[in-house]
C-alpha positions in Angstrom: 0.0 0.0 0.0 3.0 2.2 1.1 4.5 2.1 -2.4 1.6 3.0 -4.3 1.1 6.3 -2.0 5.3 6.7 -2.1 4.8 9.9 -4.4 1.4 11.8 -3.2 2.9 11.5 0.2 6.4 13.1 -1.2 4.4 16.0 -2.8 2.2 16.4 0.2 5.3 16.0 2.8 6.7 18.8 0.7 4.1 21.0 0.3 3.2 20.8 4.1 6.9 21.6 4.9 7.3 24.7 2.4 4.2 26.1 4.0 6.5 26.8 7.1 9.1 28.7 5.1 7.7 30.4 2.2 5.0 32.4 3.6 7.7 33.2 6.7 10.1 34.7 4.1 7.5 36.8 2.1 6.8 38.1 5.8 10.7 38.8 6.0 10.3 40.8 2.7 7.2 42.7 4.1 8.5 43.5 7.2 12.2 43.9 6.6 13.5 46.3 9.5 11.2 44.7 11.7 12.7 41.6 10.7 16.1 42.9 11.4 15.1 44.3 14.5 14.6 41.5 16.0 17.3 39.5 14.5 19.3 42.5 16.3 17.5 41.9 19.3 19.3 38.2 19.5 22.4 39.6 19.1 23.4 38.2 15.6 25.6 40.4 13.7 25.0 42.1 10.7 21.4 41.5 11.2 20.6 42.9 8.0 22.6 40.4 6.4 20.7 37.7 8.5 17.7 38.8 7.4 18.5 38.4 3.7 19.7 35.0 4.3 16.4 34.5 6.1 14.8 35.4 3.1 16.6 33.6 0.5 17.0 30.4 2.8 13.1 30.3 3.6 11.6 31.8 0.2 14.0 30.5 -1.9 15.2 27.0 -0.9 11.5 26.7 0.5 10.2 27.4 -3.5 12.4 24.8 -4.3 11.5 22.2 -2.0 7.9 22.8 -2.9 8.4 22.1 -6.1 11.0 19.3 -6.3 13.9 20.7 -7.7 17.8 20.3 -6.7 15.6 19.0 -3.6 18.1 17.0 -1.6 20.3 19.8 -1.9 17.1 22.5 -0.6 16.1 20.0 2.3 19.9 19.9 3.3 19.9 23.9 3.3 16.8 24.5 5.2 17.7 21.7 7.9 21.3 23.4 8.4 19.6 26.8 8.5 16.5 25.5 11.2 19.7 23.8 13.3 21.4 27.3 13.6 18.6 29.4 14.3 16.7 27.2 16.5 19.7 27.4 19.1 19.5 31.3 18.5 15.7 32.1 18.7 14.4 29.3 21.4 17.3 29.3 23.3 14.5 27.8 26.4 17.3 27.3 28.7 17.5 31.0 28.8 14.1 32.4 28.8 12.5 33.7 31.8 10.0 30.9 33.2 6.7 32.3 31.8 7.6 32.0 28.1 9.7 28.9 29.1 7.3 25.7 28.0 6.7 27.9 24.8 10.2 28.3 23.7 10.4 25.2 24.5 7.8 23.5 22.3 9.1 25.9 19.3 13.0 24.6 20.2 11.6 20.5 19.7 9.1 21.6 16.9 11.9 22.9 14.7 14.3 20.1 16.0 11.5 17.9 14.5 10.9 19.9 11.6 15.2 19.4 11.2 14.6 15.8 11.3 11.8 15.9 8.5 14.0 17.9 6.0 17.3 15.4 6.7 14.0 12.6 5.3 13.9 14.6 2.3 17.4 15.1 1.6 18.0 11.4 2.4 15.3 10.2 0.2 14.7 12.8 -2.5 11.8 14.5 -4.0 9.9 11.4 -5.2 8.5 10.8 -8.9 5.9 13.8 -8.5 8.3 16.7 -8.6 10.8 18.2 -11.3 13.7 15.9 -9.8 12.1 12.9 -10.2 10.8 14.0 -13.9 14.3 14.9 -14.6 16.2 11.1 -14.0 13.1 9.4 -15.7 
């Protein structure tokens, strides 16, 4: 049964994981000082930079995913970039104890999300995405 669903659940895994980037780095575009204002906030240098590789990392690599193409290689980004700013962001260890358990949650949520995106770049894009059209 598994095999014959293989490819909707690729597309569907895909499209349900570049719904957490793309409309995040449209929001980046929208709201670009804001955006760097609180990268600032953190304490990440160059926060403009940051933001831009935000942007291109979560609207870019996420386009990508979405739509199967040098997907491996996109899933590999995105995990890489989740690792690094999950440490940053929803550093729970840190927070003061009210906003503790939420931190928290986001911190394992994106550790999770991490995990997902190393699936993808293990396993590749499946037959329902340019990737798999292009090795046919």
């Amino acid at each position: 049964m598994f095999q014959t669903l293989q490819n909707p659940l690729a597309l569907a895994g895909r499209a349900l994981i570049a719904l957490l980037f793309v409309p995040a780095g449209f929001a980046k575009i929208a709201g670009f000082a804001g955006t760097a204002g609180y990268i600032a906030s953190k304490g990440v240098p160059l926060p403009e930079v940051a933001a831009a590789i935000a942007i291109a990392v979560e609207l870019g690599l996420g386009l990508l995913l979405l739509v199967g193409w040098q997907t491996r290689w996109a899933a590999l980004g995105i995990a890489v970039f989740t690792a690094v700013i999950t440490f940053i962001f929803h550093n729970y260890w840190a927070a003061p104890a009210e906003q503790m358990m939420q931190q928290q949650q986001a911190f394992f949520k994106n550790i999770a999300v991490v995990g997902g995106l190393l699936l993808v770049a293990a396993f590749g894009a499946g037959a329902w995405s340019f990737d798999g059209k292009r090795s046919a």
